[in-house]
C-alpha positions in Angstrom: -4.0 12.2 -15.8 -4.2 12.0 -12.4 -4.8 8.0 -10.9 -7.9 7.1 -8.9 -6.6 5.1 -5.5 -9.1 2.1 -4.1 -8.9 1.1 -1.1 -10.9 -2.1 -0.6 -11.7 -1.8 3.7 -10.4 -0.7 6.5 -8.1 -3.4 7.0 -5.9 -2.3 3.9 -5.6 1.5 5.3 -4.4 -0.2 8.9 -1.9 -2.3 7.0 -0.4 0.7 5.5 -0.4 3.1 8.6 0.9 0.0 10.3 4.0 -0.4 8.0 4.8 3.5 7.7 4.7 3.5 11.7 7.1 0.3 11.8 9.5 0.7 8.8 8.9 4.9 7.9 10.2 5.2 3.9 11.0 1.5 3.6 7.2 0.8 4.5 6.5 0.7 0.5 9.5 -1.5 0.1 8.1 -4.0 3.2 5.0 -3.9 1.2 6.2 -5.1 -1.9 8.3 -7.6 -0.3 5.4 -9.4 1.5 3.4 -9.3 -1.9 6.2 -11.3 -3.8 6.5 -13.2 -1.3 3.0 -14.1 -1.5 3.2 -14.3 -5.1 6.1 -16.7 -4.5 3.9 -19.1 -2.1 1.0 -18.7 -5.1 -1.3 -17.2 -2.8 -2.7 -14.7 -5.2 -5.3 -12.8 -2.8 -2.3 -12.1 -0.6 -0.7 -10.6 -3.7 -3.0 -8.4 -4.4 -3.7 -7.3 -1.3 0.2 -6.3 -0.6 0.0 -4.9 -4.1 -2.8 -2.2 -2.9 -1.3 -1.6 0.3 2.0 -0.7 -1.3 -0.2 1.4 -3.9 -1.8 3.1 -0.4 1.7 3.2 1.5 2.5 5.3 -1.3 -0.1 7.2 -1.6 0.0 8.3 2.1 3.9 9.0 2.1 3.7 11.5 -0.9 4.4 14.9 0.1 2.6 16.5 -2.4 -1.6 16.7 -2.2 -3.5 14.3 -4.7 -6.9 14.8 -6.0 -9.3 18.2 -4.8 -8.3 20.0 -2.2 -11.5 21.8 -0.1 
């Protein structure tokens, strides 16, 4: 079944065309650092906002089309 992806504003969609411009294939990896690292400090809003830009940084990277295709 194929995954729905949410992205919460606009802000999340810059942060991951911002990492895949900076760190290309390791921007998914940089994501997930910053939200453990978050998760470390027990900021949990931070978390979970890594956590969906990773989710997006992913999403963006795949080379193969998602969803319905007009």
């Amino acid at each position: 079944m194929e995954q729905m992806l949410y992205v919460a504003d606009r802000a999340t969609l810059a942060a991951a065309t911002d990492l895949l411009a900076r760190f290309g294939d390791d921007a998914g990896f940089e994501a997930a650092a910053r939200a453990d690292r978050s998760r470390d400090l027990g900021n949990v809003i931070d978390f979970c906002r890594w956590r969906q830009v990773e989710r997006l940084v992913l999403f963006l990277a795949a080379a193969e089309t998602a969803g319905t295709v007009h």
